[in-house]
N, C-alpha and C positions, 0 to 999 in steps of 0.2 A: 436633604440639603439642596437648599435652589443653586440656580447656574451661578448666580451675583454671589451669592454666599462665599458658594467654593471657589469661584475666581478671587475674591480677596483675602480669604483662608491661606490658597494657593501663595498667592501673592506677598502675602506677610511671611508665610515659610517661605520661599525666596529668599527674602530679605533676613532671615533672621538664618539662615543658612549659612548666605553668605558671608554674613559678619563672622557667627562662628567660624566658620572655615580658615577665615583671612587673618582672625585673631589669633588661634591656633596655629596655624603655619607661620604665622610672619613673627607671633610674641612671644611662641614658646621657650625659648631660651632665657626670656626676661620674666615670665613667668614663674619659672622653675626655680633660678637658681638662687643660691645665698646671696642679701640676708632675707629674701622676702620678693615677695611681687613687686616689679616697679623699681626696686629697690639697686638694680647692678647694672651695669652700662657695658655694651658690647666693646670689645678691645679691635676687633679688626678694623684696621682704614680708622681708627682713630682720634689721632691729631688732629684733623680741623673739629669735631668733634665737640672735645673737650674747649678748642678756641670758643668755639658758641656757649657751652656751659660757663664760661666764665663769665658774660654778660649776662647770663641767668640767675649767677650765684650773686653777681653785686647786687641785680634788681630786688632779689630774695631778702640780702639784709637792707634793702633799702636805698641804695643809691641809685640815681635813674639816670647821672652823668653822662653825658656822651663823647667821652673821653674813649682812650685805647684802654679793651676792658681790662688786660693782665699787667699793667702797673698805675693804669688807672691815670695814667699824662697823655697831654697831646689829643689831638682830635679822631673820632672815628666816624668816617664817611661807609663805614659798611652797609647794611637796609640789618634794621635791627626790633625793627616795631613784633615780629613774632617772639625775638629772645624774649626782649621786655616784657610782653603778654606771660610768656610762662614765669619768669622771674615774678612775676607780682600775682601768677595764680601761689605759688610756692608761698610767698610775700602770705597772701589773705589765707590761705589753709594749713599755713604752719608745716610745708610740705617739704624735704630736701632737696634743692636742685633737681637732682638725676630723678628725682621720682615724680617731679612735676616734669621732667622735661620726658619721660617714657609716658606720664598718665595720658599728656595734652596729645602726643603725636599719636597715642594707641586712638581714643576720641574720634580723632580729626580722619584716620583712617578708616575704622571702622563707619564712621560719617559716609566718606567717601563711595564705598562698598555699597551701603544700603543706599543711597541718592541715585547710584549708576543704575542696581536692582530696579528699584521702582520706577525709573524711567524705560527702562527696557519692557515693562510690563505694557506702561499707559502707551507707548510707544506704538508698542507692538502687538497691544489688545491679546497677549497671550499671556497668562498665569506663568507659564512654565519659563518663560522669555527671563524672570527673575532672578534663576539660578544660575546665570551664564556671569552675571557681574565679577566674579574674582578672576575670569579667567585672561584679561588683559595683565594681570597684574602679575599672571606667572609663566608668561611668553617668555622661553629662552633663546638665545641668540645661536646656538649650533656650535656651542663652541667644545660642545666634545669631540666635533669631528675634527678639532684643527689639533695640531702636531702636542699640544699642552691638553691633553684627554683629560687630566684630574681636574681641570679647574671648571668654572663654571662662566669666565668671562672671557671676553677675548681682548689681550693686549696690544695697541696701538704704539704709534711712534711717543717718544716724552712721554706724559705720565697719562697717557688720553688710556681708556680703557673703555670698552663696549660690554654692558651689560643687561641682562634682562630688569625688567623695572622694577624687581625683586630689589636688588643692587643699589638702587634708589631711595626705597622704601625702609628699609633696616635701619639706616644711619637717623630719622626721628628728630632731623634738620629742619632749617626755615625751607628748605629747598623739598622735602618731603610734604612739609604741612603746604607749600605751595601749591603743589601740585593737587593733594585733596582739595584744598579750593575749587581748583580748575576742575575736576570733576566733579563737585558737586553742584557750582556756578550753572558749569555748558547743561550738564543731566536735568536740573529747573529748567535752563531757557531750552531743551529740547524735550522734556514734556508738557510744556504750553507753546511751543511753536509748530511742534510736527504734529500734535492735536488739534481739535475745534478747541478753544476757549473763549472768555468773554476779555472786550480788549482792555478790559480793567487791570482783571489779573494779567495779564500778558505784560502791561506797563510796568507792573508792579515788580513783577518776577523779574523782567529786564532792568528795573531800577536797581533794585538790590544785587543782580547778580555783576553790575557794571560798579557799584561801590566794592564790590570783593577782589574783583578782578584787578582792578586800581590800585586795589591797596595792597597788590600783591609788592610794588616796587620797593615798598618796606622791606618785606618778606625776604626778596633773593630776586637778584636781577635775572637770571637764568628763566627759574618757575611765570616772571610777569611777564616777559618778552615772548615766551611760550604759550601764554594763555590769550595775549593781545594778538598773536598770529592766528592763531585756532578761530578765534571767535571773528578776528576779522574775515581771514579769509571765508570760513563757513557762512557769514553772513553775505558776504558776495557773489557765491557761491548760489546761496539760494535765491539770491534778488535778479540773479542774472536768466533763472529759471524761467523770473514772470512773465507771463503772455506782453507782447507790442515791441515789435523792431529789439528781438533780443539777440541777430544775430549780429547786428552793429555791433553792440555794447561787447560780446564775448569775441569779435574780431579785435576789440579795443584792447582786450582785456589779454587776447595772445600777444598783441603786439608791444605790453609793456616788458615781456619776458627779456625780450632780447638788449631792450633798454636799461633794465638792471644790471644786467650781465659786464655792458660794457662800461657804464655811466657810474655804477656801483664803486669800483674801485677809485675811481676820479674822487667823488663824494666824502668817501672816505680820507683818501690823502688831503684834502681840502677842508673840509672840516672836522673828520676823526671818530671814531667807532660809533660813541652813541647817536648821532645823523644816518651815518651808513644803515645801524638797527632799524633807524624809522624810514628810511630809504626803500628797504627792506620791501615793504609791507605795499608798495607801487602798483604790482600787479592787482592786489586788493581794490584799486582807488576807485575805476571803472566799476564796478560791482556794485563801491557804496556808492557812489555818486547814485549811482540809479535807483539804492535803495532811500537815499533822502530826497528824490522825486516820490517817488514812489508813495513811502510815510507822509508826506508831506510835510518832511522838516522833523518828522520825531525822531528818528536816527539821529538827529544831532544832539538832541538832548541828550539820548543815550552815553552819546560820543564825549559830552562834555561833563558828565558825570563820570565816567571811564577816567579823565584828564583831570580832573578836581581831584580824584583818590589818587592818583599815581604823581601829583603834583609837588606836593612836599620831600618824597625822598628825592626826583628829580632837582627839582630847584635845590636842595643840597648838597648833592653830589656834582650838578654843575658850579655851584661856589665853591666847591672844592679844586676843580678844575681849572678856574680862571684864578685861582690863589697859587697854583702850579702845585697842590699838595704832592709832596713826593712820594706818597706812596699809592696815589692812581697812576702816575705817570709809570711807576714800577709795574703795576695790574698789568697796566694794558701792554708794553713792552715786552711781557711775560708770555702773552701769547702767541707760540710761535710751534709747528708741526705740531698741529691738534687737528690736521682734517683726517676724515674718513673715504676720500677717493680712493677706494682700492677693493680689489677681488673679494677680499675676506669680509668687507662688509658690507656687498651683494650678498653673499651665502645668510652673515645675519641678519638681514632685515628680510629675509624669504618670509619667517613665521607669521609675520604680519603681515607683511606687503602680499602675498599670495592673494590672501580670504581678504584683505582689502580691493583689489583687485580686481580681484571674482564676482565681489559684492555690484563694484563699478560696471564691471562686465552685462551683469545679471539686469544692472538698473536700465542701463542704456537700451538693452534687448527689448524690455519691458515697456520704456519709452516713461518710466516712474523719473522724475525730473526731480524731486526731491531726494531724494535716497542717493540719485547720480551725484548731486550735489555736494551733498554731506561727504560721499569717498571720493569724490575728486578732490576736495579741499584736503581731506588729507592725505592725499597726494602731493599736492604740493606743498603745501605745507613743510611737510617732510623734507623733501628735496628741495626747499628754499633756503630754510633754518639750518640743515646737515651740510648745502655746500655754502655757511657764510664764508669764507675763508675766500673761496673763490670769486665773488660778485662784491667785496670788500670790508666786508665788516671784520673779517677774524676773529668771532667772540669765541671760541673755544666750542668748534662745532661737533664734539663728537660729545658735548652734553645734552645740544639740543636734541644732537640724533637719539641720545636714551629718552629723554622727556617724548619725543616724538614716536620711538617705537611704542612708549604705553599709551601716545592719544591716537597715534594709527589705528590701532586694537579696541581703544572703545568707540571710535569713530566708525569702525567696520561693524561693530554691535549694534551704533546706535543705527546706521545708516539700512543693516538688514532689518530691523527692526520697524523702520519705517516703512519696506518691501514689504515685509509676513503681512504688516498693517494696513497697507493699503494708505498711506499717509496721504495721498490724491487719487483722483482718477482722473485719466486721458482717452482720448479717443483711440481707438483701434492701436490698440500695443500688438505688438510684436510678443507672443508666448515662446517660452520658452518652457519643452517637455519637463512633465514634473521628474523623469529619467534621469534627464541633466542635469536638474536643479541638484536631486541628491546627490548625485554623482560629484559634482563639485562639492556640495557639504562633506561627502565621505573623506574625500582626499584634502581638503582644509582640516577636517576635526583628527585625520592620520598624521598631516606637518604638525601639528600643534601639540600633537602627542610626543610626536617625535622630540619637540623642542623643553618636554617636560623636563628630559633625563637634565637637561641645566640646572633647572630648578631643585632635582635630585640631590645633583651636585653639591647646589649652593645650601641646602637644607642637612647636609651629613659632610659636611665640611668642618672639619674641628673647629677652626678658624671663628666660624660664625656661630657655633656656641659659647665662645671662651667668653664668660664676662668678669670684668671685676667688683671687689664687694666693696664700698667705701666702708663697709663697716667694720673690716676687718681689725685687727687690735692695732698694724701697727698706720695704716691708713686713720684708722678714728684718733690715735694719739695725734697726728700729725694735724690731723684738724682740730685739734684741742688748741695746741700750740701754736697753729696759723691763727687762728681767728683772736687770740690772746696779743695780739699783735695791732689789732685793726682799729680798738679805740685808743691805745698807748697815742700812736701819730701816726702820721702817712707817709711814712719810709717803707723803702719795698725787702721783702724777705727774700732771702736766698737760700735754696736747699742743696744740701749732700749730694756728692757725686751720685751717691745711691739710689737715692730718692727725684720722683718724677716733680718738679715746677708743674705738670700740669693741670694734674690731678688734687695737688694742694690746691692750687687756685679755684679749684671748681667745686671741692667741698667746705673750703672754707670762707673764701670769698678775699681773703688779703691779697695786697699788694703784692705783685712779685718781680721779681728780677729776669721778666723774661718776658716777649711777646714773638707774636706770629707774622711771618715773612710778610704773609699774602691775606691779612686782614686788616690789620692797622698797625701805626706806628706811633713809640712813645716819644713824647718833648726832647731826652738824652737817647735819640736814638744807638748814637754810636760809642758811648760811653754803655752802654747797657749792651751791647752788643760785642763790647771788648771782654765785658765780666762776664757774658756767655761762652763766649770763646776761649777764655781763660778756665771758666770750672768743667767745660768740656775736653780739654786738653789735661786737664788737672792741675793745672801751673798756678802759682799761689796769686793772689789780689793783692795788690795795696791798698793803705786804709785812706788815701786820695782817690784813689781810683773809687772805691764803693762810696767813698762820700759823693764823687764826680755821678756815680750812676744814680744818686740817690741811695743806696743800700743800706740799711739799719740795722738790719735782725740777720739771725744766721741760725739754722734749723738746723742740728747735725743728729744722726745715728749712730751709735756705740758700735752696729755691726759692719760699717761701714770701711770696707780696707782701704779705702784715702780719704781724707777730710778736704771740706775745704781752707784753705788755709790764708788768711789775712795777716799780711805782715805791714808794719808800722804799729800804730796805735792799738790795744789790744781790745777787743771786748769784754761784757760783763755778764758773766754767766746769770739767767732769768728763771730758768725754771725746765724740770724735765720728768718725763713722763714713760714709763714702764710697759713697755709692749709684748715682752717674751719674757724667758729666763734668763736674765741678765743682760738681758737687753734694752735700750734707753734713747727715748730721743730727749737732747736739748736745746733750747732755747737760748743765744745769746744778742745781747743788745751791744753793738760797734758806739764808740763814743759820736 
């Protein structure tokens, strides 16, 4: 077999390694369990969850309303264009919810995986460079060693929580497929940019990878503001590299640091988080600027392509904003002790930041100006995104910090990988003994081991096998009976103390008597919110009150040791359905 043969032989095992691998470790649980492949939905961390499945279940039977998706009134300002996407793959292949909403994200990952593989190869002109791609993705945070040894993440102040990118990846959210984006966007624009190409392809690659990236604002504000930093800063990053008076520009470019820091909080108080976000991105500015000298002007095409996709959910979430919708002004108010300044999350950001570091270390030595690049950007990066809270934005920083521990790690990939490759040459570098070199590989590939036992954890953790079946007898009756409800009229259903509102809504797709804190809100928000509070408490309704929420149907359970109970007006018993031995759910219609 010739050299070219076995290098892309090589190369494809790589890739097809790593897919297996990642699909196996990350799906096995939804693989496995009843009723089938695809088919059951992990129960842990939940709740917001099933909030997305119900945007997917309306697109499925058809509505593409942008309305609040779980009673279906009122406006939703959430980024929904991924629900939507799977709702209408479900829609076109006759698929249920849960099992389009496991096919799209298993796809969009495995994507992912193999985009990172193959750029680490062309990268790095090494075959073997291939098989390293899952390994960003099961970086654990060390949090066996902290005083909670069972678990696999480490808990923050409020409900902030630090996880390996594992932690991320499970839940098969717009925030998860976001992120595959971002790796598979940067992996194209970093195998035609740290390689020779023709400047066709280069255009091309950066065209389409600046429409994904855009449109990630749909997607999940978190994942777009993550991939808009990464790419910006990296781009500055390298432009600051280029030969002619670069030490101006990168004097320019320390000296915006400190300008953030203070000016940051000003900005915010003055005009309010998403300014602060783009505020953010300052230290960046210096970089491009040089980079749209430089291109002469093509950077901004790029830039404006970036702006066109990301345009539409912006422009509607600021008309959300200037209407004073009350439930952005709730978002943002909401975030409050989510930073990460503290001891415990030095310790977990070691596994990355170390072999990040080293990498930086290694490039500088070398006098490799590319490769420096790449792990300086995610440097900062990291520590830009992880203290918003500090410099003013507050956007809930110990999320970026997970997004950012998984583009640390393949930023550290891509950035060695430029190094093995020789991505330029310079004059008279600084060697450093190949002694050394291993020697820091030894002790990165021993932290990194170390940081498996997380991943241990998080893979033999009951927790993250439990799933649930919608198929189950009394789960399927209740979708029988939900969705019997949905051409009658558009009065919203109410379930049994017993029985979960969530999960109805998500396989069945009806109206229901209940929505989500921290995604949107419906038109009777607080008339809907008394009748929650009421079948939570078990206190009986009146039949003003359910007319007041909207309420129509009433779904109850034979096994059920309290009902709900509606006094005044009585209902009209509809229809009921046999899930056990003498067991029954029915269906009632309220006048």
């Amino acid at each position: 077999m010739s050299g070219s043969r076995a290098h892309r032989v090589t190369a494809a095992g790589g890739a097809v390694f790593s897919a297996v691998l990642y699909a196996v470790l990350m799906f096995w649980p939804l693989l496995v369990s009843p009723p089938g492949p695809l088919r059951s939905i992990r129960t842990f961390a939940w709740h917001d969850q099933l909030g997305y499945l119900s945007m997917v279940a309306n697109v499925a039977d058809g509505d593409v309303s942008n309305t609040e998706p779980v009673t279906e009134t009122g406006v939703n300002h959430y980024p929904r264009f991924y629900y939507t996407t799977v709702g209408l793959v479900a829609h076109a292949l006759h698929l249920e919810p849960i099992t389009a909403w496991n096919a799209v994200s298993l796809v969009l990952q495995v994507s992912a995986v193999v985009a990172l593989s193959l750029c680490l190869v062309v990268v790095s002109r090494r075959a073997w460079a291939g098989f390293l791609a899952p390994l960003p993705f099961f970086a654990g945070v060390l949090a066996f060693s902290s005083p909670l040894s069972d678990v696999w993440f480490r808990p923050l102040d409020s409900h902030a929580v630090l996880w390996g990118p594992y932690g991320v990846m499970f839940s098969n959210n717009g925030e998860t497929a976001g992120i595959c984006i971002i790796v598979i966007a940067t992996s194209a624009l970093a195998a035609v940019w740290l390689r020779p190409r023709r400047a066709s392809v280069r255009v091309m690659t950066s065209v389409v990878a600046m429409l994904a990236l855009g449109g990630l604002s749909s997607f999940q504000t978190y994942s777009f503001l993550s991939g808009a930093y990464v790419v910006a800063y990296v781009a500055a990053a390298l432009f600051l590299t280029r030969p002619g008076h670069r030490r101006w520009w990168i004097a320019l470019t320390l000296a915006t640091f400190p300008v953030l820091f203070v000016a940051g909080p000003l900005v915010s108080s003055a005009a309010g988080q998403l300014p602060a976000l783009v505020f953010g991105l300052l230290p960046a500015v210096p970089g491009l600027v040089r980079g749209l000298v430089l291109t002469r002007g093509l950077l901004a095409v790029y830039a404006a392509t970036f702006a066109a996709a990301a345009l539409p959910q912006i422009v509607w979430t600021f008309s959300g904003v200037l209407q004073g919708d009350p439930f952005l002004s709730y978002r943002v108010a909401s975030n409050v002790n989510l930073g990460v300044i503290r001891p415990e999350t030095l310790v977990a950001s070691t596994v990355v930041a170390v072999p990040l570091l080293v990498v930086l270390t290694l490039a500088i030595r070398r006098r490799a100006a590319i490769p420096a690049a790449v792990a300086s950007a995610g440097v900062v990066v990291w520590g830009i995104l992880a203290t918003n809270d500090v410099w003013g934005a507050n956007a809930e920083p110990y999320r970026f910090w997970i997004d950012c521990f998984l583009f640390g790690g393949i930023l550290t990939l891509v950035a060695g990988a430029a190094l093995i490759g020789g991505a330029e040459r310079e004059a008279a570098p600084r060697r450093v003994t190949v002694g050394v070199t291993r020697a820091l590989a030894v002790a990165c590939a021993a932290l990194y081991a170390v940081g498996l036992v997380d991943f241990i954890n998080f893979t033999g953790d009951p927790r993250m096998s439990e799933t649930w079946n919608p198929d189950a007898p009394r789960a399927a009756a209740a979708t029988e009976l939900a969705r019997s409800t949905v051409d009658a009229d558009d009065r919203l259903l109410l379930v049994d103390t017993c029985m979960d509102d969530r999960t109805v809504k998500a396989t069945s797709g009806a109206p229901m008597a209940f929505y989500y804190l921290g995604m949107a809100w419906p038109t009777d928000r607080e008339a809907i919110q008394t009748v929650m509070d009421h079948r939570e408490a078990g206190s009986p309704i009146s039949s003003d009150l359910a007319s007041d929420a909207g309420v129509g149907w009433i779904l109850r359970d034979s096994a059920c040791p309290t009902h709900i109970e509606v006094t005044g007006e009585q209902g009209t018993f509809v229809a009921e359905r046999s899930y056990g031995e003498g067991q029954t759910l029915q269906l009632w219609r309220l006048p």
